[in-house]
C-alpha positions as CSV (number, residue, x, y, z in Angstrom):
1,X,93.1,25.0,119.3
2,X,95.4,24.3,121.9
3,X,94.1,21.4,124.3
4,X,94.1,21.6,128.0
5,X,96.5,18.8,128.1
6,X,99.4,21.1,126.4
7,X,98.3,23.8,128.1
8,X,99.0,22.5,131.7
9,X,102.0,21.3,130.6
10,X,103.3,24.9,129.0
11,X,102.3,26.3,131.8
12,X,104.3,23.8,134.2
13,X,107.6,24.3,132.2
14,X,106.7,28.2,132.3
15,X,106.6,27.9,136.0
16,X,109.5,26.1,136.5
17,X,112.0,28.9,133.9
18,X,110.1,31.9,136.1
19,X,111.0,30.1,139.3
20,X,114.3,29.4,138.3
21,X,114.6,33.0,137.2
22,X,113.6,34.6,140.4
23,X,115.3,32.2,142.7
24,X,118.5,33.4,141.1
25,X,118.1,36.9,141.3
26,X,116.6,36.6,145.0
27,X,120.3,34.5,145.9
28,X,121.9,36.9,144.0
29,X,120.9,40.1,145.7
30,X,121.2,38.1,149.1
31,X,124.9,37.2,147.9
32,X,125.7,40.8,146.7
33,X,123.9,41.9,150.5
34,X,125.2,39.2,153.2
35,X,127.7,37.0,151.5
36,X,130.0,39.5,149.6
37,X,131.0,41.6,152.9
38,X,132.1,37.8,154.8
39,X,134.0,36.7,151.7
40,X,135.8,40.1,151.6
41,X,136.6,39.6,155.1
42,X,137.4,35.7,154.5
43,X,139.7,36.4,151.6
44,X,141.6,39.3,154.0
45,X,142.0,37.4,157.0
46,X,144.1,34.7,154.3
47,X,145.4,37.3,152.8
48,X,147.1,38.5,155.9
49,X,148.4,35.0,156.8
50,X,150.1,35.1,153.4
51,X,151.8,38.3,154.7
52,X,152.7,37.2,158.0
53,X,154.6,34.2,156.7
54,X,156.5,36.2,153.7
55,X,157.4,39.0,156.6
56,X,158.7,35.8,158.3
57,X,160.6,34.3,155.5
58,X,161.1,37.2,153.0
59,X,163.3,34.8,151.4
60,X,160.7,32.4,150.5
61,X,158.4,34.9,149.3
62,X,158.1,33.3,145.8
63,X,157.5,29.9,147.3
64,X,155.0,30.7,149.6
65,X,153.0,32.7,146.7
66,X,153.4,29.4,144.3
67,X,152.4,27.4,147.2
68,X,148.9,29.4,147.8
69,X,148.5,29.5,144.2
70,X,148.6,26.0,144.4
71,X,146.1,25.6,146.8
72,X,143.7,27.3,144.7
73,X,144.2,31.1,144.8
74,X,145.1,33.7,142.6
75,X,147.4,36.2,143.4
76,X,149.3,39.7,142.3
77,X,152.0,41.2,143.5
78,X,153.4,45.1,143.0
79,X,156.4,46.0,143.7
80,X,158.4,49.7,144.2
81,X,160.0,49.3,140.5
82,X,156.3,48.9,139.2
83,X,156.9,45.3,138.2
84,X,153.8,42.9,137.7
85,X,154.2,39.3,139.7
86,X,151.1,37.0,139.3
87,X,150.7,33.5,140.8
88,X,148.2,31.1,139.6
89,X,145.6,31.3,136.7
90,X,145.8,34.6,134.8
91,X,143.2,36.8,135.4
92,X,140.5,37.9,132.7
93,X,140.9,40.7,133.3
94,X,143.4,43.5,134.7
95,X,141.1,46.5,135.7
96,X,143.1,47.6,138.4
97,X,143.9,51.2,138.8
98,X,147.7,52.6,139.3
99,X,146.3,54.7,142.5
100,X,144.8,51.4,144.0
101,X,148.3,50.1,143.7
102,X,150.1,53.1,144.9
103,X,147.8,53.1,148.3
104,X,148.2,49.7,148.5
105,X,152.2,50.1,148.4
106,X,152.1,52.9,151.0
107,X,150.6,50.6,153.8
108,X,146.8,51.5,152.5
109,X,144.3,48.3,152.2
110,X,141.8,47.1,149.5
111,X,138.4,45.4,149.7
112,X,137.9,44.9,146.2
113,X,135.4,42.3,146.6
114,X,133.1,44.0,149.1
115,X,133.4,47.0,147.0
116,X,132.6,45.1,143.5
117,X,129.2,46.5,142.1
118,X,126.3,44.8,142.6
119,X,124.6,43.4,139.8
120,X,120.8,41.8,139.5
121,X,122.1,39.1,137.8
122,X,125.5,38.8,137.8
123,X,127.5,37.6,141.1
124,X,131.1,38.9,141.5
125,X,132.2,35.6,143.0
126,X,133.0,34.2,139.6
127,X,134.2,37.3,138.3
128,X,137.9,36.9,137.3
129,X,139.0,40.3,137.5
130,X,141.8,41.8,139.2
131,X,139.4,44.8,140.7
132,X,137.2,41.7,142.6
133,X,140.5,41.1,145.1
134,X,141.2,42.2,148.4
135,X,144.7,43.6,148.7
136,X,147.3,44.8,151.8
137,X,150.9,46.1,152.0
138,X,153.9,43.0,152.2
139,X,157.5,43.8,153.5
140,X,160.1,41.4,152.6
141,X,163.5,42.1,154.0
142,X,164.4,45.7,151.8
143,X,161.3,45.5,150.0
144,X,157.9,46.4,149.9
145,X,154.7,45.1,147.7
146,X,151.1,45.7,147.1
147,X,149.6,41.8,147.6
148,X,146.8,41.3,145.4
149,X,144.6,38.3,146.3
150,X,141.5,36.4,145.5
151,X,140.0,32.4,145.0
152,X,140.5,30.8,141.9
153,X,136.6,29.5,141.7
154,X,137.9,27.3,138.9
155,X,139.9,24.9,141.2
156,X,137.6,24.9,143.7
157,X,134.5,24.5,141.2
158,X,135.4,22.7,138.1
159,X,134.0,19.6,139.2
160,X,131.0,20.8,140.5
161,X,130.0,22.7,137.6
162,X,130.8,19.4,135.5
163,X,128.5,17.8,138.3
164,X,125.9,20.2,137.8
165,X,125.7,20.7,134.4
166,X,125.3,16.4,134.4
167,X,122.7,16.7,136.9
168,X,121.0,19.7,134.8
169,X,120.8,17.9,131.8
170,X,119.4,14.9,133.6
171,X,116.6,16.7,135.4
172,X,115.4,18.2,132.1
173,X,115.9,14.6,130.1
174,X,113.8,12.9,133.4
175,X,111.6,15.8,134.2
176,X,109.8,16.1,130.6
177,X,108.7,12.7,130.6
178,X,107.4,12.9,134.2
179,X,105.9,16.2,133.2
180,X,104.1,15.0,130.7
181,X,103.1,12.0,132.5
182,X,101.8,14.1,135.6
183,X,99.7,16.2,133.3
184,X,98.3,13.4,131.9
185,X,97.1,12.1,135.1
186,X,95.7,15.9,136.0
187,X,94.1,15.9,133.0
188,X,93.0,13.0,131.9
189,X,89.4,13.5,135.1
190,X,88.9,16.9,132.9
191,X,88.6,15.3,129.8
192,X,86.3,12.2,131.4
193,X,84.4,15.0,132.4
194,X,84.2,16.7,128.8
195,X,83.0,13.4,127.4
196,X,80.4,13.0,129.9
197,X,78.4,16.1,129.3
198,X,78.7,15.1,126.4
199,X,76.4,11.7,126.9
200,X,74.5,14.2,129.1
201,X,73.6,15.9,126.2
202,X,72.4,13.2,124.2
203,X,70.4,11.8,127.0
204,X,72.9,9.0,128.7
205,X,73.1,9.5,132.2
206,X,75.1,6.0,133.2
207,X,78.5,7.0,134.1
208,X,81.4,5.9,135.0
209,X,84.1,8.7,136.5
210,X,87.4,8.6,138.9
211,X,85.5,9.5,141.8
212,X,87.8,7.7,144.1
213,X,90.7,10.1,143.8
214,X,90.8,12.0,147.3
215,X,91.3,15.5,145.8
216,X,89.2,18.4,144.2
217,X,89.5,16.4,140.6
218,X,87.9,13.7,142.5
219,X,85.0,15.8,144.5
220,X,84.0,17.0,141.2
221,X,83.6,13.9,139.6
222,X,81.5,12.9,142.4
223,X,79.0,15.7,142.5
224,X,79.0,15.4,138.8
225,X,78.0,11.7,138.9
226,X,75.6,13.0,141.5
227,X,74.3,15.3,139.3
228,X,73.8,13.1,136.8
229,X,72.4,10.7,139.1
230,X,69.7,13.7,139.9
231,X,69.0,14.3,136.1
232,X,68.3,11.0,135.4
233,X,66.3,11.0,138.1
234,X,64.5,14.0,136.7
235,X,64.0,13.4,133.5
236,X,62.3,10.4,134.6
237,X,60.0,12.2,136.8
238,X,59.2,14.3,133.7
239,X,58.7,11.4,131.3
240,X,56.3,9.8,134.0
241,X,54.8,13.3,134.5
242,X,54.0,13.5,131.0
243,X,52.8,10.2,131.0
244,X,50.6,10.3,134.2
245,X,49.1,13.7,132.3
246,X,47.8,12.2,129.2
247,X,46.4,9.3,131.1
248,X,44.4,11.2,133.5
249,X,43.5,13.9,130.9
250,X,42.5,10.6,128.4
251,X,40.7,8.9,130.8
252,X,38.1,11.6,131.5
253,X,37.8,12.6,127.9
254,X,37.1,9.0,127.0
255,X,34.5,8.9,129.5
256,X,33.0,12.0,127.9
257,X,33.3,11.3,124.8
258,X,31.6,7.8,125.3
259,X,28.8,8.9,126.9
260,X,28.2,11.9,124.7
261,X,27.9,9.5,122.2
262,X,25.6,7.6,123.7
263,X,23.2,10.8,124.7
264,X,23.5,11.1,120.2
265,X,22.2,7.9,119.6
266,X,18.2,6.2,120.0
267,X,18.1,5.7,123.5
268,X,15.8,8.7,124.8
269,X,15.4,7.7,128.2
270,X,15.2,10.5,130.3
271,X,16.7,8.7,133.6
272,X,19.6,7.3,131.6
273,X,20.0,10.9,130.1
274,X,20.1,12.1,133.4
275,X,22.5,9.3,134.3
276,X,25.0,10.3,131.0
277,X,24.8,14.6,132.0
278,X,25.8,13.4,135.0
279,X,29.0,11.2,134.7
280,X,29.7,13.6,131.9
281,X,29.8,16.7,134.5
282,X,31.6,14.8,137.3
283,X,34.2,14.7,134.5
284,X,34.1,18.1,133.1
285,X,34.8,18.9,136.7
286,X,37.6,16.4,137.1
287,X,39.0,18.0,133.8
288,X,39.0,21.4,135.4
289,X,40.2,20.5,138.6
290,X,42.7,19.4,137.2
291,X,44.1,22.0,135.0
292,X,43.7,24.7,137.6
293,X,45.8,22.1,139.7
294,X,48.8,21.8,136.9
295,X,48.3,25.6,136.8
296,X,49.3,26.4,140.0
297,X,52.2,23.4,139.8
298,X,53.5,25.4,137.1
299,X,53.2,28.5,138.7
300,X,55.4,27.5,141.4
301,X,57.4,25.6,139.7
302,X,58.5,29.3,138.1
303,X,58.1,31.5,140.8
304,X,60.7,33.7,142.3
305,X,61.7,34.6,145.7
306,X,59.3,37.5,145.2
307,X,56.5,36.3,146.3
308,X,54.7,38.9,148.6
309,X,54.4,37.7,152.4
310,X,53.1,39.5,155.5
311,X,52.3,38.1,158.7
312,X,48.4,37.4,159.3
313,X,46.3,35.5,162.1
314,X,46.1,31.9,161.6
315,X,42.6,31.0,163.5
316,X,40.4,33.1,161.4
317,X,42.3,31.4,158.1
318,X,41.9,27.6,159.3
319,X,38.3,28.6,160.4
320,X,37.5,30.3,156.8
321,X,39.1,26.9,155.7
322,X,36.6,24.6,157.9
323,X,33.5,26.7,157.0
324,X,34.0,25.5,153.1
325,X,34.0,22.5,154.2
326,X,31.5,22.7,156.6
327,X,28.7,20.3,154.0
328,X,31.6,17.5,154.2
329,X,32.1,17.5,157.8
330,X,28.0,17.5,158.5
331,X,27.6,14.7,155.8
332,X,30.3,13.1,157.7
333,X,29.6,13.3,161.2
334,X,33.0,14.3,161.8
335,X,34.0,16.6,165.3
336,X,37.2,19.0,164.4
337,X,39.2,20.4,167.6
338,X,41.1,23.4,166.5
339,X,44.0,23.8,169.1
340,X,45.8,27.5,168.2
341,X,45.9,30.3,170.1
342,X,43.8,33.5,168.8
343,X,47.5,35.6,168.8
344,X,49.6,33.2,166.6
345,X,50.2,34.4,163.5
346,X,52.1,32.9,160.2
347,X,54.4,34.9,158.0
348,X,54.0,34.1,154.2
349,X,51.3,34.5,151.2
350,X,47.8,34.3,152.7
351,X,46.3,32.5,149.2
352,X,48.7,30.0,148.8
353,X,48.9,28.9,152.5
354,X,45.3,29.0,152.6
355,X,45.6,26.3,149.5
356,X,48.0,24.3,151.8
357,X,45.1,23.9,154.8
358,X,42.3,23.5,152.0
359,X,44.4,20.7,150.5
360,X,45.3,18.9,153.8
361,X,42.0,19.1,155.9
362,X,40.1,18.3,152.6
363,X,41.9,15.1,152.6
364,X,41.5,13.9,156.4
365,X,37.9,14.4,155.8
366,X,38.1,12.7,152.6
367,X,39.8,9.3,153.3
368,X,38.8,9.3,157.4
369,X,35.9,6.7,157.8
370,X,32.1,8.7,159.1
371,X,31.9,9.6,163.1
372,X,36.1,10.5,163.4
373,X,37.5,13.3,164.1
374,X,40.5,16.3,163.1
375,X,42.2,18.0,165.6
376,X,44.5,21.1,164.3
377,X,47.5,22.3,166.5
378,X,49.6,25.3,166.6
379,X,51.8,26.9,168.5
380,X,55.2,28.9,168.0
381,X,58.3,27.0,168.2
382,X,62.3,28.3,167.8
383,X,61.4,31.2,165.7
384,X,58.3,29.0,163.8
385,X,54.9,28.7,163.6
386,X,54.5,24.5,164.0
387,X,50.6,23.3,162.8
388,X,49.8,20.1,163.6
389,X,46.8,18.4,161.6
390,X,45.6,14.8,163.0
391,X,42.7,12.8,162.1
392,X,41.8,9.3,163.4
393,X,41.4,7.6,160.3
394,X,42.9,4.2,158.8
395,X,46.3,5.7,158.2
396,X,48.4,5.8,155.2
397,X,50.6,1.8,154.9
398,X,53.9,3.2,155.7
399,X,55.2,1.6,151.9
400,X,53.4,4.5,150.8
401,X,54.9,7.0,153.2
402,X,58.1,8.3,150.8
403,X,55.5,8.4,147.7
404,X,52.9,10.7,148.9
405,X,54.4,13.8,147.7
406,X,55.1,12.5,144.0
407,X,52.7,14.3,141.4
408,X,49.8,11.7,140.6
409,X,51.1,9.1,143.4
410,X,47.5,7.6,144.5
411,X,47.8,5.0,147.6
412,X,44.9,3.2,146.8
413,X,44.4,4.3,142.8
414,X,41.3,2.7,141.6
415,X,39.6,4.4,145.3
416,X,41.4,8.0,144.9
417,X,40.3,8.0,141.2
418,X,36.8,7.6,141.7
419,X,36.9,10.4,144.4
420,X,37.9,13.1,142.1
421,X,41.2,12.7,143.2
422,X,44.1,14.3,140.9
423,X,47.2,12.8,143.1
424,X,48.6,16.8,142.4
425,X,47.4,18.1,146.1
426,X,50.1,17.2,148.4
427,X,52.3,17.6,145.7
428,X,51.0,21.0,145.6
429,X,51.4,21.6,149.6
430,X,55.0,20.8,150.0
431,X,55.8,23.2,146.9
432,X,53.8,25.9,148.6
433,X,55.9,25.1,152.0
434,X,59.3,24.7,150.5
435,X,58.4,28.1,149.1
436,X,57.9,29.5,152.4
437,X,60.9,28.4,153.8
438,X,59.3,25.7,155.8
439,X,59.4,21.8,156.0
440,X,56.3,19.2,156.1
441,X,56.6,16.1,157.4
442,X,54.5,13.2,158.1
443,X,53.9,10.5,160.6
444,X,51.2,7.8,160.0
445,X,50.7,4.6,160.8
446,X,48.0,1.7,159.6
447,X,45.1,1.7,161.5
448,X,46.5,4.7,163.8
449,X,45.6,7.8,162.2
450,X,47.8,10.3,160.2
451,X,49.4,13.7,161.2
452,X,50.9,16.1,159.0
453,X,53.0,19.1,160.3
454,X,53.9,22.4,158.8
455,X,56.6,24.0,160.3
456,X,56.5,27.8,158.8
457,X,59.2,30.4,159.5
458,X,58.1,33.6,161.1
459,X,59.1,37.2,160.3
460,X,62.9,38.4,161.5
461,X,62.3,39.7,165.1
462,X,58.1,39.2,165.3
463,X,57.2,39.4,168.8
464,X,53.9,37.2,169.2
465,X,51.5,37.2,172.0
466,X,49.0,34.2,172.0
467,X,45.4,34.9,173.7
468,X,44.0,31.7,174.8
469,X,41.4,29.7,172.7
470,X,38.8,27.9,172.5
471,X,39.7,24.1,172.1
472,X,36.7,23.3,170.0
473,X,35.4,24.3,166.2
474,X,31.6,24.5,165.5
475,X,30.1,24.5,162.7
């Protein structure tokens, strides 16, 4: 198997030939289109000069043509007789017709160069043939010639091809090493990043990647550290999830177990019979609290997007909510002010919400102190339904405030546990509202009371009208 790190660099010299390949033909067309029509004319305008000064000097003919050779052209001459003169380096090759030569001789002109084929990838201006010339009529004295002429590219570019041919050879000799030392450095992130799933995989989460580099190679590495970061982070949550399960599922069945025991052996007295059913029942129904809790965690935890929501009356659901706990309240002596209009409404799924109100209001009136009071809020706010639940209680210590979501988290444990408590219910509430959409959010200080707000989105383009209401709940 190829690795990545030959592949990038296959794919680098690939780029380069291709390149290289197309830039050619692209100059070559644009030579063959622009460039070959103003040489033509170049070459003509020197070939006339030429002309002018043997018309001048006919008697210097020969040493004006050895003088242009000289300065790098190559020329042909025709004359009447049919004689061949040539000046300067021989041609390749002598492709030029006897009817060129006859027009030419009769006072006729030749563009052989803007005339030369075009060719994808060959360009005429190294092509040493006599066809690629440009050609007029010369007089001198008596006689008359055809004038052949063209540039000898070899004088004018026998250095530079020596030049660039050296310069060629050291791009390739310097680029490869640079190549492969470029690829390296693109590379060398990818495999860090290989090599680190692969610690993922066997359960090592402490990393150490190029996140400083200010490219895409280096956002990766980031969110990838991130994201191991955030499975550390959750497999730690699971490990104390799994732990936090067997000891509350142990505890109880310890109890019960104990005190079944007990109700087996020689003490018969009814009272401290009485005593054991009890404790033994209060944890049955710890147990099964419990489970239906996890249950419904695990439920969410799984659920889709499909979860059926409509848009249903609020009051009449927090009322429902207050009447289950209407024993609570009395036993209490707590005074609940519910503050929402009869019209507003909620958009989502009416059993799980209700769960959400069950689980916060059963909490105020658990923890608050006997004589306080709950007041519930709502009203609609950009495009949400906002309920505000307050009680006057002792407050939650604001250490405890980014904890109170975690599954089993217990503020005061040895209290919470001896309530019944499962630490699973606000747990529970903020996965039914993250569900929805919505956000909750808490604000709670010690000895100032607690409030807890759902914010809840409402159906796309609901229209709600709120009746007034009455601002106080009885039971």
């Amino acid at each position: 198997m190829r690795s990545l790190y030959f592949r990038v660099f296959l794919i680098t010299l690939y780029t380069i030939l291709i390149s290289s390949f197309l830039g050619f033909y692209v100059a070559n067309v644009y030579y063959h289109w622009s460039l070959k029509p103003y040489q033509d004319e170049k070459l003509f305008g020197t070939l006339l000069h030429v002309k002018g000064h043997i018309e001048a000097h006919p008697e210097a003919m020969g040493d004006t043509l050895r003088a242009s050779a000289e300065l790098g052209y190559q020329l042909y001459a025709y004359d009447e007789a049919g004689n061949d003169l040539y000046y300067g380096r021989d041609f390749a090759k002598k492709d030029l017709g006897n009817g060129v030569k006859a027009q030419v001789l009769e006072g006729g002109q030749y563009h052989g160069i803007a005339g030369f084929p075009n060719k994808a990838f060959s360009s005429g201006y190294f092509d040493n043939t006599l066809s690629n010339t440009v050609g007029v009529q010369v007089t001198a004295g008596a006689d008359r010639y055809a004038l052949f002429l063209r540039h000898d590219s070899n004088v004018h570019f026998d250095e530079l091809r020596t030049f660039f041919f050296f310069m060629f050879m050291l791009t390739v000799l310097f680029s490869v090493p640079y190549f492969m030392l470029s690829t390296r450095y693109l590379v060398q992130p990818i495999v860090q990043l290989k090599e680190a799933t692969k610690r993922i995989a066997q359960g090592q989460y402490k990393l150490r990647l190029p996140t400083r580099r200010k490219d895409e190679i280096g956002e990766l590495a980031s969110h990838f550290q991130t994201m191991s970061m955030e499975l550390e982070r959750a497999d730690q949550r699971t490990k104390e999830f799994v732990a936090n399960v067997s000891h509350e599922i142990h505890s109880p069945l310890a109890s019960i177990q104990g005190y079944a025991d007990s109700l087996l052996g020689k003490e018969s007295d009814p009272a401290r019979v009485r005593e054991y059913a009890a404790i033994i029942g209060q944890e049955t129904r710890h147990l099964a609290t419990l489970s239906r809790q996890l249950l419904l965690l695990s439920t969410l935890d799984h659920a889709d997007q499909t979860t059926e929501k409509k848009s249903f009356p609020l009051q009449p659901q927090l009322r429902q909510t207050l009447q289950l706990l209407e024993w609570q309240l009395a036993e209490k002596e707590i005074a609940v002010r519910l503050l929402v209009p009869s019209g507003m409404e909620v958009h989502g799924d009416e059993v799980l919400l209700m769960q959400v109100w069950s689980n916060l209001l059963s909490n105020a009136v658990k923890y608050i102190p006997a004589g306080r009071s709950i007041q519930i809020q709502g009203h609609i706010e950009d495009g949400c339904s906002v309920i505000r639940i307050s009680d006057t209680g002792d407050g939650i210590p604001e250490e405890h405030l980014p904890f109170i979501y975690d599954r089993f988290y217990r503020a005061d444990k040895a209290r919470e546990r001896k309530s019944g408590s499962t630490g699973l219910g606000l747990s529970i509430v903020q996965r039914i509202v993250h569900q929805h959409g919505g956000t909750i959010g808490v604000e709670s200080r010690s000895g100032a009371g607690t409030t807890f707000t759902v914010s809840l989105p409402l159906e796309s383009g609901k229209q709600v009208n709120m009746l007034p209401f009455n601002p106080f709940f009885k039971l």
